[in-house]
C-alpha positions as a Markdown table, in Angstrom:
| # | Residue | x | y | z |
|---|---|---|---|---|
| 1 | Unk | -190.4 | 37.4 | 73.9 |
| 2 | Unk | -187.0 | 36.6 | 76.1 |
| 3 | Unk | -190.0 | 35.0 | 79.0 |
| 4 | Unk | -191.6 | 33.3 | 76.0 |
| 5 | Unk | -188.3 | 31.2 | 74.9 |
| 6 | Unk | -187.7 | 30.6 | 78.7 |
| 7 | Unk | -191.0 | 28.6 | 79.1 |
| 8 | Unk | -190.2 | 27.1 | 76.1 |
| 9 | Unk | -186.9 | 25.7 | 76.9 |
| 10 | Unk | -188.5 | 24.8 | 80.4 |
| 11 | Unk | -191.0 | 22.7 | 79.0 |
| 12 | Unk | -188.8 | 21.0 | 76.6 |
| 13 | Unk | -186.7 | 20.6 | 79.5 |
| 14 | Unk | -189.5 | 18.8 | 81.5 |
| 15 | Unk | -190.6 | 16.4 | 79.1 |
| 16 | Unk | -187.1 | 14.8 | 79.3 |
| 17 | Unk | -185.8 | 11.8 | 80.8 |
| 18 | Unk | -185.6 | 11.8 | 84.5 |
| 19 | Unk | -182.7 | 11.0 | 86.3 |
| 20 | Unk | -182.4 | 7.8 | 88.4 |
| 21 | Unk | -182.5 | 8.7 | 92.0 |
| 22 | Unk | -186.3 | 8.9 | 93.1 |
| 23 | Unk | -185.8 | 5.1 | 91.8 |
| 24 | Unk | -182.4 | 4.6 | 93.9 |
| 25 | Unk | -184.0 | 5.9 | 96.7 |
| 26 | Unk | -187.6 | 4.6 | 97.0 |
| 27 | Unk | -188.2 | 0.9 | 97.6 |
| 28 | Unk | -188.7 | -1.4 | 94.8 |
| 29 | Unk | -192.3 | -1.3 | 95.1 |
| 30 | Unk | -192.1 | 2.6 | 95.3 |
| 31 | Unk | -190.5 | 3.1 | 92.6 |
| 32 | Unk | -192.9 | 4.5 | 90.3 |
| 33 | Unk | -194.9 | 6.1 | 93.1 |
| 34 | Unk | -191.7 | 7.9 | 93.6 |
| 35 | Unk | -191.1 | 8.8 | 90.0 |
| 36 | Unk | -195.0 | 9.9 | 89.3 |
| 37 | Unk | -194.2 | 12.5 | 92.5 |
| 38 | Unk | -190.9 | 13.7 | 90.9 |
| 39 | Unk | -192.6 | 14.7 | 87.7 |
| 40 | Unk | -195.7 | 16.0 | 89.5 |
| 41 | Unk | -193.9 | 18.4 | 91.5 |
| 42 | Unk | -191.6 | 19.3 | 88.4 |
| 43 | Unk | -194.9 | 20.4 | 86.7 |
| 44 | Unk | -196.2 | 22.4 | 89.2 |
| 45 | Unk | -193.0 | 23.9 | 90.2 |
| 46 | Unk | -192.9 | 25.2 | 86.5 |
| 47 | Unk | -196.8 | 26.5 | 87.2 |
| 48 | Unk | -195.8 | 27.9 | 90.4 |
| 49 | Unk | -192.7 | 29.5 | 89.1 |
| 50 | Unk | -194.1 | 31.4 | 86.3 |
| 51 | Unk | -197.4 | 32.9 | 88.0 |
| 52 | Unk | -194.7 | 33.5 | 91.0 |
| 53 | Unk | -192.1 | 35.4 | 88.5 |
| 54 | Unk | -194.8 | 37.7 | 86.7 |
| 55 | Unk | -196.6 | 38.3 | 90.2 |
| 56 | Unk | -193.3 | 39.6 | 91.6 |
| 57 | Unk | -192.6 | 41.6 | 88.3 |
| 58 | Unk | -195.6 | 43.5 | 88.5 |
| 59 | Unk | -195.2 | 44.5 | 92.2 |
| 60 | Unk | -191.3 | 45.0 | 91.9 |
| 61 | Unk | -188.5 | 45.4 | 89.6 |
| 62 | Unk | -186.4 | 42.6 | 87.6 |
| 63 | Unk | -184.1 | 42.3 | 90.6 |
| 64 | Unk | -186.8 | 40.9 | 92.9 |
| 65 | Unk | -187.5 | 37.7 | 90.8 |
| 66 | Unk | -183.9 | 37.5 | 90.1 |
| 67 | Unk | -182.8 | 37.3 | 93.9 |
| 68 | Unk | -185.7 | 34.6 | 94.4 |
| 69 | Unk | -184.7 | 32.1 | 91.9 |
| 70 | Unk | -181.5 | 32.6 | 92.8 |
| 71 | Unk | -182.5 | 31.5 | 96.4 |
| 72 | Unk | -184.5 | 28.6 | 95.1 |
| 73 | Unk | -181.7 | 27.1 | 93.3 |
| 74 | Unk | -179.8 | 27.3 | 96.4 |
| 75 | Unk | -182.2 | 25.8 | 98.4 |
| 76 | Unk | -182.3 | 23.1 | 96.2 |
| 77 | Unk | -178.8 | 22.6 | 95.7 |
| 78 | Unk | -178.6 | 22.9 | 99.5 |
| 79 | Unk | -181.6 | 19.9 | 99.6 |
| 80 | Unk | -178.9 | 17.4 | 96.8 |
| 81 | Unk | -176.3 | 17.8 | 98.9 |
| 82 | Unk | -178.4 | 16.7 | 102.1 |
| 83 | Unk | -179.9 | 14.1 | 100.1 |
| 84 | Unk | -177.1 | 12.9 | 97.9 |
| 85 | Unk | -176.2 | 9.4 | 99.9 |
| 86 | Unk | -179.6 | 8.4 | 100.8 |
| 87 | Unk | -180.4 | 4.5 | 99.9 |
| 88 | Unk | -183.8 | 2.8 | 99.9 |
| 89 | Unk | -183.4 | 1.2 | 103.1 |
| 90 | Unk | -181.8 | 4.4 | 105.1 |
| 91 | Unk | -185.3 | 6.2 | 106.4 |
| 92 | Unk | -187.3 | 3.2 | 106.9 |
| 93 | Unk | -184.5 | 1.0 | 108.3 |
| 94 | Unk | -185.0 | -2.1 | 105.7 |
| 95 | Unk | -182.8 | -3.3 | 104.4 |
| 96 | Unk | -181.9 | -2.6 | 100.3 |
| 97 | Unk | -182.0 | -4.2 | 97.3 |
């Protein structure tokens, strides 16, 4: 019941607005390229992560799913904070919008 209302709230959460920064950092013809592989990877990360959290809860106890998405949301705290500055033109060297 509790992983029930999770995956409920996950894919209400999914089918919200994006945020702006694939835009702000792809090119202007990018843009939706960019934003299409956002919500792609949101999709199957929320796949991924539920076959990966029941897998791990057969084989182990509740701590061994806990400590993993406690490492992914580091990891991708860790990946903002890398990525927080980028621009459009600061990978491919042209020059921004």
């Amino acid at each position: 019941m509790f992983l029930g209302s999770i995956s409920a709230v996950s894919t209400a959460k999914s089918n919200a607005p994006r945020p702006s920064a694939p835009i702000d950092m792809a090119s202007q013809s990018a843009a939706a390229t960019a934003v299409g592989f956002v919500n792609f990877m949101g999709y199957l990360g929320a796949f991924a992560g539920d076959q990966m959290t029941g897998w791990l809860k057969d084989r182990h106890e509740w701590h061994v799913p806990l400590m993993s998405w406690a490492g992914c949301a580091f990891a991708a705290a860790a990946s903002v904070v890398c990525l927080w500055n980028i621009r459009a033109g600061d990978a491919t060297g042209e020059e921004s919008i």
